[in-house]
C-alpha positions as CSV (number, residue, x, y, z in Angstrom):
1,X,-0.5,23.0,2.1
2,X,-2.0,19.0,1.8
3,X,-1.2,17.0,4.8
4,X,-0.5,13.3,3.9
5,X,-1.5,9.9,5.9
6,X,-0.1,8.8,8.8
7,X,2.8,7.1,8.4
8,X,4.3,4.6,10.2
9,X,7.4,2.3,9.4
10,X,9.5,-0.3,10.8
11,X,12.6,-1.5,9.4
12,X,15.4,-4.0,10.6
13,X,18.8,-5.2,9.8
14,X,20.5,-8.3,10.8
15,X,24.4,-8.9,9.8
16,X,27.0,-11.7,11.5
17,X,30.6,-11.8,10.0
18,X,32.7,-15.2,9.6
19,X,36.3,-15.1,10.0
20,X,37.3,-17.3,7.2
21,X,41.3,-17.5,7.1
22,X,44.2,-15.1,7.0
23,X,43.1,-12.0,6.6
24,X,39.7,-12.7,5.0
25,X,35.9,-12.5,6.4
26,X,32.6,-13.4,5.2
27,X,30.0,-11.1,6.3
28,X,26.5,-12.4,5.7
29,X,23.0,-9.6,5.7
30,X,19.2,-9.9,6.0
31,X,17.4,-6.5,5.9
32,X,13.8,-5.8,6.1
33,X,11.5,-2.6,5.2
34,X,8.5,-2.6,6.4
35,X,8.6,-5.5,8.6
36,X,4.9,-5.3,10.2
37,X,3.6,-5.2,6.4
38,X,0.8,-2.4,6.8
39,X,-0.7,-0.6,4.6
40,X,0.8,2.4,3.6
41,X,-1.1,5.3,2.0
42,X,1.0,8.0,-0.3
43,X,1.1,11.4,-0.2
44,X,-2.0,13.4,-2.0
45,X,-1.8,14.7,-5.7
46,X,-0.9,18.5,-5.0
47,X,-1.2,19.0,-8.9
48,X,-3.7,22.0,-9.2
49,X,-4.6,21.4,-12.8
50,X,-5.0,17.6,-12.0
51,X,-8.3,15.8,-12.3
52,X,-7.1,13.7,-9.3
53,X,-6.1,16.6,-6.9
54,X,-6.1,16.0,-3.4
55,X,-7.1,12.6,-4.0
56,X,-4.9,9.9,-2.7
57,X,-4.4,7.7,-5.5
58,X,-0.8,5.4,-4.9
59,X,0.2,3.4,-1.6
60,X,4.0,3.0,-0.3
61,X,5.6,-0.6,-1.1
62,X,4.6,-3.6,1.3
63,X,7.2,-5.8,2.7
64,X,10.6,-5.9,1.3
65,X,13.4,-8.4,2.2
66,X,16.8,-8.2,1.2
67,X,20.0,-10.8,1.6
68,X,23.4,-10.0,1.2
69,X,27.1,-11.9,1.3
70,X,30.1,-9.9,1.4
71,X,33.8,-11.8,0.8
72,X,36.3,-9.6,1.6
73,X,40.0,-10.3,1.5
């Protein structure tokens, strides 16, 4: 067994919905992964045969933002 990094991750969503007329709605989204931006080391190679085993050799994604609109009717 290989034990990986620490990891530590916070991640936040923000959503508000608009009535827009009879029956319909406008819901508008922000999301955000990784909201502090650190650094994020991956998991180890656990390959055996690999030149690179238990080296760590990849890091997680930075920062992410996502935005959404949603009509529905």
């Amino acid at each position: 067994m290989i034990r990986g990094p620490f990891y530590f991750n916070v991640d936040v969503a923000l959503a508000r919905t608009f009535p827009t007329g009879k029956g319909t709605r406008l819901e508008a989204r922000v999301e955000a992964f990784n909201v502090f931006n650190r650094f994020q080391l991956a998991d180890p190679v656990v390959d055996y045969a690999s030149v690179n085993f238990g080296k760590i050799v990849t890091a997680e994604d930075a920062r992410i933002l996502q935005f959404a609109v949603k009509f529905t009717f």
